[in-house]
N, C-alpha and C positions, 0 to 999 in steps of 0.2 A: 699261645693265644688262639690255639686252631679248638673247634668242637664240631663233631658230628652231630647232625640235621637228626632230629626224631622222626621216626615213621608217622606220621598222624592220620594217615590217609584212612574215612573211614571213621573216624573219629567223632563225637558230636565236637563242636566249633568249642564251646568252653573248654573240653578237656584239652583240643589241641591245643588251646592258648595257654594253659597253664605246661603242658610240657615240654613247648619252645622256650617260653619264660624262663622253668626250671633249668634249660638247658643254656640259658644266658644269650637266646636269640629275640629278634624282637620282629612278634609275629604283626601281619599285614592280612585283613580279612577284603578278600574280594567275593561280591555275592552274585551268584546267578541266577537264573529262574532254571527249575528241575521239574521231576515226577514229584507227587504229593510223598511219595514213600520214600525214604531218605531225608527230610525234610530237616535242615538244620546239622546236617553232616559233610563232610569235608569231601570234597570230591578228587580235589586236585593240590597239588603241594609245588614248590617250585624257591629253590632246591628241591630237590626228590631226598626223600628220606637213606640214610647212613651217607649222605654227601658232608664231606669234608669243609666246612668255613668258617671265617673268621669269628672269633668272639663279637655278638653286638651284632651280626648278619642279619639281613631284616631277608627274614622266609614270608613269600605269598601266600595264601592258602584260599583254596578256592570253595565256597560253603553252597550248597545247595537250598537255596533259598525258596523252594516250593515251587507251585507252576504261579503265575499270574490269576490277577483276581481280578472280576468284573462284573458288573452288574447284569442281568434278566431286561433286557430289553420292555417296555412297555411300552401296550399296544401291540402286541403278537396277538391275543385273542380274536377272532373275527377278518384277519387276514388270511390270503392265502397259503398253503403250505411250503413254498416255492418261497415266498416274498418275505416268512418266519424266517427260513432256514436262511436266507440271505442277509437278514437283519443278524443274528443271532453269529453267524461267520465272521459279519463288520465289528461285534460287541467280542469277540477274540474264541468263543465259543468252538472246541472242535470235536467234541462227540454228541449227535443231535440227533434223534430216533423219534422220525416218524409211524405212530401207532395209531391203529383207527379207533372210534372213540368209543366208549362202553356205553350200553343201551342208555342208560337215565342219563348223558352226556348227547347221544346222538339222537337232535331233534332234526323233524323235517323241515323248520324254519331255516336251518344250517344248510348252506350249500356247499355241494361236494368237494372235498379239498379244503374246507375252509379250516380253521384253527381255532376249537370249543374249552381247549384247556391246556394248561402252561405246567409245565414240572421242573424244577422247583417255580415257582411266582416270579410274575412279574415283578422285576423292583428288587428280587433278591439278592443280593453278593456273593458270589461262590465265584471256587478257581472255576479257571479257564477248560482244564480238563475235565472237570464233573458233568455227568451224561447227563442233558434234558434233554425233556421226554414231550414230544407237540404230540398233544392225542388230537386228532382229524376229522371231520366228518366226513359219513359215508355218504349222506341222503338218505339212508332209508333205517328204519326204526320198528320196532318189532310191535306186529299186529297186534291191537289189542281186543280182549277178548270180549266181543258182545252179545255171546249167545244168550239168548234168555230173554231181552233185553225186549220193549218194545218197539214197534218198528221205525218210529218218531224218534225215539231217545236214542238210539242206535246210530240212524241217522246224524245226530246232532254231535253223536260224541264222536263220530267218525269226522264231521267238519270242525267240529274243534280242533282235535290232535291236528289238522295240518291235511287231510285224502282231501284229492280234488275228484277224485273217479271213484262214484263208487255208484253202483245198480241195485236193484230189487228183484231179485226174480220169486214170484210167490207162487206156492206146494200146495197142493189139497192135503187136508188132513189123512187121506191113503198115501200120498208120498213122504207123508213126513211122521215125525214121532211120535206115538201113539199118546204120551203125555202134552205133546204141543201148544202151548196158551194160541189161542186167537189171535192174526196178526203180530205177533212172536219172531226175533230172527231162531231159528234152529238149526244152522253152520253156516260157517263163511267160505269163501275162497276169496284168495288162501284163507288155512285157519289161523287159529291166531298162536301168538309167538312165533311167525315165523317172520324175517326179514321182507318189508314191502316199503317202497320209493312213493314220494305224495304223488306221483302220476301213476303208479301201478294201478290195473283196473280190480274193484272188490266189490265183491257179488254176496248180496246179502239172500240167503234164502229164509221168507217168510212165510209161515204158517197162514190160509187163508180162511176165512169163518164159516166156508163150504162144508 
């Protein structure tokens, strides 16, 4: 009436069950939460495999059930990075990467630290271990390019985008390019595509009709 315990360990969960069964035991699946990788494989046995018991022995078997699953918090968008990553901790969440946010993402209406975009989405279901990714604002956003431009529209499109500082200082046509339209910016400072904050000071040099 005696049979040795199968090794199962390691196993996917079906197979073990079928060759406890074969073996005239009557398997017992207990499930835990694991690494995504193993997912639906035997972890643990109990008896332990080649152990000696009775025919009909009901063996444990311990199945790795994946990590836990939860949803993307909504309402991370436009909060702080600090107040994200604290929500996102309480939703079971534990690999969370804070990244600063990429130019067409980072406006200067966004304030520093704040949260302009979510990875995976709000709302989403994903295990507990899958990395999101809170891209951040920096506050500052890459100068845009007005050379050419005249000195009005310039103007305009600088208070558009978001600059709160920005000057004129105007060149005689011997300081400046000898192609120069009239009243024309002919460079900035900084130039442009480089990183500038809405209170960074910007200095438009204009061509004047001297």
């Amino acid at each position: 009436n005696n049979v040795q315990v199968p090794q199962v360990v390691g196993l996917q969960e079906e197979a073990a069950q079928e060759q406890l069964t074969l073996a005239q035991l009557n398997p017992h699946a207990l499930r835990v939460a694991g690494p995504a990788e193993g997912k639906g494989t035997v972890i643990d046995q109990d008896p332990d495999g080649n152990t000696i018991v009775l025919v009909g022995s009901t063996v444990t078997i311990t199945i790795n059930d994946g990590p836990p699953v939860s949803t993307i918090p909504q309402g991370l968008v436009s909060k702080q990075q600090e107040e994200a990553i604290a929500l996102l901790k309480q939703a079971g969440f534990t690999k969370i990467e804070p990244l600063p946010a990429p130019a067409d993402l980072d406006t200067l209406n966004a304030k520093p630290g704040q949260v302009v975009r979510v990875v995976p989405e709000q709302g989403t279901q994903v295990s507990t271990d899958q990395q999101v990714t809170l891209y951040v604002a920096t506050g500052r956003t890459t100068m845009p390019n007005v050379v050419g431009l005249p000195r009005t529209t310039a103007l305009q499109s600088l208070a558009d985008a978001g600059y709160l500082n920005v000057s004129v200082t105007e060149l005689s046509y011997a300081e400046g390019p000898s192609d120069a339209v009239a009243d024309s910016v002919v460079r900035t400072s900084p130039e442009a595509a480089q990183a500038v904050s809405k209170t960074d000071r910007i200095v438009l040099y204009v061509a004047t009709r001297e």
